[in-house]
N, CA and C atoms as a LAMMPS dump frame, in Angstrom:
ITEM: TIMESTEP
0
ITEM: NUMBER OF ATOMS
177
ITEM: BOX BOUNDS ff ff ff
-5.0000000000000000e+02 5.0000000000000000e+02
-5.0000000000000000e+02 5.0000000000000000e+02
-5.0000000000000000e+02 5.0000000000000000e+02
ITEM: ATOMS id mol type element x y z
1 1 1 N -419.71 145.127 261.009
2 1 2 C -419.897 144.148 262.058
3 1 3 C -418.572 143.916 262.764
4 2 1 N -418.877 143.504 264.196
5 2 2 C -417.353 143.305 264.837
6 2 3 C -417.613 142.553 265.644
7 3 1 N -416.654 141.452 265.767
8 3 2 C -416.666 140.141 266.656
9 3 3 C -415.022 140.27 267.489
10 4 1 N -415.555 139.33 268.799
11 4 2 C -415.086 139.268 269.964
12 4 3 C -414.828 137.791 270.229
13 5 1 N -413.513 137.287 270.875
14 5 2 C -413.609 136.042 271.407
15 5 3 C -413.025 136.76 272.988
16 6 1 N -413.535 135.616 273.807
17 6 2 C -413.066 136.395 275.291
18 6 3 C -412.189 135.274 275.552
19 7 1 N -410.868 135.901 276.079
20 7 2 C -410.304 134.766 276.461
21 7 3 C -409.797 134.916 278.382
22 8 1 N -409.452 134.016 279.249
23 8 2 C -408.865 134.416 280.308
24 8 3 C -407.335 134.36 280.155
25 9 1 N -406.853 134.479 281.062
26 9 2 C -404.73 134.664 280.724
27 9 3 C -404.85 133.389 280.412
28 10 1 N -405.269 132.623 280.4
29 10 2 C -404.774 130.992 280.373
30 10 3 C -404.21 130.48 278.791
31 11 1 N -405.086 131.464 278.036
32 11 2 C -405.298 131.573 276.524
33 11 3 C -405.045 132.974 275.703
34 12 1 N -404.672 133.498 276.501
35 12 2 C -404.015 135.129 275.738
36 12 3 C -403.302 134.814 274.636
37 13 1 N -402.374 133.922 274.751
38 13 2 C -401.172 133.862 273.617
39 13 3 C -401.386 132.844 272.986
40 14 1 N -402.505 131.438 273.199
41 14 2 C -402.672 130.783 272.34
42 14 3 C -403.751 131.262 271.279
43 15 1 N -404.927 132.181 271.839
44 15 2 C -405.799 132.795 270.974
45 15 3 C -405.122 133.888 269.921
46 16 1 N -404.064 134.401 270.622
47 16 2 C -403.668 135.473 269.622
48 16 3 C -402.629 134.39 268.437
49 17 1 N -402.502 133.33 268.464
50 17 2 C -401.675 132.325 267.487
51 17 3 C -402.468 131.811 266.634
52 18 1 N -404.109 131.461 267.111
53 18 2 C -405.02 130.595 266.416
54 18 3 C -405.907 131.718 266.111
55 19 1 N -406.47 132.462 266.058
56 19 2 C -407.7 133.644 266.249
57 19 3 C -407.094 134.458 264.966
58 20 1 N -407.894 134.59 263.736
59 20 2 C -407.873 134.736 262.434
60 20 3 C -408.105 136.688 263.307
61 21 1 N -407.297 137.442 263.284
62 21 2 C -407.196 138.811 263.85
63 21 3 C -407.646 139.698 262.713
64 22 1 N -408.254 139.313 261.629
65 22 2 C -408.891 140.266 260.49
66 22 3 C -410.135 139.914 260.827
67 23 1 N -411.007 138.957 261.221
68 23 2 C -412.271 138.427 261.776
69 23 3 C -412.693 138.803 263.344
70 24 1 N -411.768 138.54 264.295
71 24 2 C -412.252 138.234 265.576
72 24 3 C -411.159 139.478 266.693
73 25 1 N -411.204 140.078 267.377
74 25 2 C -410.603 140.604 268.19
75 25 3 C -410.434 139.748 269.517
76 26 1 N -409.136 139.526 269.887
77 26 2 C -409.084 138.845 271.18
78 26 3 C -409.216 139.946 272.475
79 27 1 N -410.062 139.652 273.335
80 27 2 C -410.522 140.516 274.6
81 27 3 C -410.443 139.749 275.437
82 28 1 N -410.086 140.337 276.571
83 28 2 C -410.135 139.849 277.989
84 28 3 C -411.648 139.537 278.99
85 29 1 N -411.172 137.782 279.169
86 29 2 C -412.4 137.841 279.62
87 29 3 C -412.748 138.083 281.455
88 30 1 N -411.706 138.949 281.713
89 30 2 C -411.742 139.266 283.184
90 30 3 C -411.849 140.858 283.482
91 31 1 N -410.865 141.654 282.957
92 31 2 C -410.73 143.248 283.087
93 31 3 C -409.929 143.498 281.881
94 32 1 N -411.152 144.6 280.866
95 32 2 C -412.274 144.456 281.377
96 32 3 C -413.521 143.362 281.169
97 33 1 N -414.898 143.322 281.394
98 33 2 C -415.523 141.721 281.607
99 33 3 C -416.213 142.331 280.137
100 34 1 N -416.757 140.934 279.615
101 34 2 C -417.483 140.735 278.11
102 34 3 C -418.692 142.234 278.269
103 35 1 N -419.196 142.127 279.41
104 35 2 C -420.089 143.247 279.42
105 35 3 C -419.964 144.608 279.315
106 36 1 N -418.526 144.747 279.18
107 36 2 C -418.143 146.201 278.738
108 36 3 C -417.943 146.483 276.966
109 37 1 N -417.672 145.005 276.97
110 37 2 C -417.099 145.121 275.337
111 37 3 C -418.713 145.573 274.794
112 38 1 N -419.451 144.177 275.055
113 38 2 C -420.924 145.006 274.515
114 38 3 C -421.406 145.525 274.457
115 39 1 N -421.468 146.785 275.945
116 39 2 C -422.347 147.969 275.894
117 39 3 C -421.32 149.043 274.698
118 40 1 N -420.309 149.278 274.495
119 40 2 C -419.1 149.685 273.762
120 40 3 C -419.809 149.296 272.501
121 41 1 N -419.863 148.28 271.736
122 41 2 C -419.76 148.01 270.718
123 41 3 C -421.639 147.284 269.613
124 42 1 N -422.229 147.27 270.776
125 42 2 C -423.678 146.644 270.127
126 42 3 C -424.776 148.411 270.504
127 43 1 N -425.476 147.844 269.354
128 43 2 C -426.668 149.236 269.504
129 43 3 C -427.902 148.464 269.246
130 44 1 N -428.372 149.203 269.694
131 44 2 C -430.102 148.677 269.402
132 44 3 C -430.385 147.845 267.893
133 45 1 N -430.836 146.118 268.312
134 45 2 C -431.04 146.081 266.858
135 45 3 C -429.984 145.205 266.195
136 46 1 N -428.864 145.092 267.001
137 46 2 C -427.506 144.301 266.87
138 46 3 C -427.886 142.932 267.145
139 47 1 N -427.226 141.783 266.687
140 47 2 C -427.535 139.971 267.432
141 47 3 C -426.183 140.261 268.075
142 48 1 N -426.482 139.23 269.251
143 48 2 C -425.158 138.94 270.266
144 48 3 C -425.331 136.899 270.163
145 49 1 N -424.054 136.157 269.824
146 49 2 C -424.397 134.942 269.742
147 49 3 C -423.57 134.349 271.07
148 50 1 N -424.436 133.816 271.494
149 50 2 C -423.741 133.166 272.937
150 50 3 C -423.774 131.786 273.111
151 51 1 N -423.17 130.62 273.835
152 51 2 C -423.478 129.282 274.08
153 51 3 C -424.356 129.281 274.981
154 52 1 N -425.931 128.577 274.615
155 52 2 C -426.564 128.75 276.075
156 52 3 C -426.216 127.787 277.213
157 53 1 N -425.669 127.018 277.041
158 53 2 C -424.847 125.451 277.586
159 53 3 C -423.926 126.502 278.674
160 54 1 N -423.511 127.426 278.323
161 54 2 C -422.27 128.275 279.411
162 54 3 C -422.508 129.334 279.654
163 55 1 N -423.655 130.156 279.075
164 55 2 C -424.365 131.565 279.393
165 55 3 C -425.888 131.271 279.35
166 56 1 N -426.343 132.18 280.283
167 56 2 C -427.458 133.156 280.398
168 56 3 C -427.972 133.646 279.327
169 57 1 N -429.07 133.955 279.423
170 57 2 C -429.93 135.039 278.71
171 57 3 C -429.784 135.95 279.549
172 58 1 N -430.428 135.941 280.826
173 58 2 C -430.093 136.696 281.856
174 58 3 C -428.883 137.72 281.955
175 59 1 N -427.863 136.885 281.761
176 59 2 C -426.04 137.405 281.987
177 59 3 C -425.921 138.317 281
């Protein structure tokens, strides 16, 4: 299994200080966008956990 936090520059260097890096990979949430990481990394059959409060189903 492999997990993702997306961050924008605002949080690059505070996520990489707080973000447990044996658990979570810090990614960019601009270039490239969350939707690359996923087609990359989920296969048929995979869960994706999202906030629905700030995402889509749709998205």
């Amino acid at each position: 299994h492999e997990a993702a936090v997306f961050v924008d520059g605002r949080y690059t260097l505070q996520a990489a200080k707080q973000v447990d890096a044996k658990a979570w990979a810090v990614e960019s949430l601009i270039d490239p966008p969350p939707e690359s990481w996923v087609a990359a990394h989920l296969k048929a059959g995979d869960r994706l956990g999202f906030d629905p409060w700030l995402h889509t189903f749709a998205a």
